[in-house]
C-alpha positions in Angstrom: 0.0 0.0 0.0 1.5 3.3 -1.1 0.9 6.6 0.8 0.1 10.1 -1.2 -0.7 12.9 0.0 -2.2 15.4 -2.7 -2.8 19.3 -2.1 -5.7 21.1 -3.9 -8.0 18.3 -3.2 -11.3 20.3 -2.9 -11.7 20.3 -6.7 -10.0 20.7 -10.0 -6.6 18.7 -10.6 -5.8 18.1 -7.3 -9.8 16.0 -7.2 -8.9 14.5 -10.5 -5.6 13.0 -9.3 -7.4 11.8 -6.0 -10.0 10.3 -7.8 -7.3 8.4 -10.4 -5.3 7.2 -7.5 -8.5 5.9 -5.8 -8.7 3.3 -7.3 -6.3 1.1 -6.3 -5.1 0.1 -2.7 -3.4 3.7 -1.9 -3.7 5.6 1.7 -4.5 9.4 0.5 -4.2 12.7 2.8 -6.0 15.0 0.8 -5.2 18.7 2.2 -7.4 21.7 0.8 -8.4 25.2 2.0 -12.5 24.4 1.2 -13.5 22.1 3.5 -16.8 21.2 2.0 -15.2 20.7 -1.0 -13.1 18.3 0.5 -15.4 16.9 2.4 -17.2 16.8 -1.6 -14.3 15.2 -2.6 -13.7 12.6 0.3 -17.0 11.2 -0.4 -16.1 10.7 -3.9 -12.6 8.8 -3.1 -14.3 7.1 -0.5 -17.3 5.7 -2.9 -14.4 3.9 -4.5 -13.3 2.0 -1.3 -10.1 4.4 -0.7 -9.0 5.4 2.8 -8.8 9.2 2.7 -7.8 11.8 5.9 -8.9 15.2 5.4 -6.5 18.1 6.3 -8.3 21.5 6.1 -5.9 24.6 6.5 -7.7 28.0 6.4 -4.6 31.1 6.8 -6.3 33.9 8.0 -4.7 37.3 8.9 -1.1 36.1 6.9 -0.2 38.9 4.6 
């Protein structure tokens, strides 16, 4: 089993390569700054039978 952990995973290309990696027997820590989005795309991976963890960073205040 194979570890990955993908940034951008609420939607676009980070999704699509969570989604593509899915598939097979891989551990995914899927990190995005929408969390339900994420969530979104956690439900997606997970319909698929992959173990996802969800990392939601939100930077407020940084300029």
């Amino acid at each position: 089993m194979k570890r990955y952990f993908i940034t951008g995973a609420s939607r676009g290309i980070g999704r699509a390569i969570a989604q593509k990696l899915a598939g097979a027997e891989h551990r995914l820590l899927l990190h995005g700054r929408d969390q339900e989005a994420l969530a979104t795309t956690c439900s997606l991976i997970e319909a698929k039978s992959a173990k996802t963890t969800r990392f939601v960073f939100v930077a407020h205040g940084i300029d």
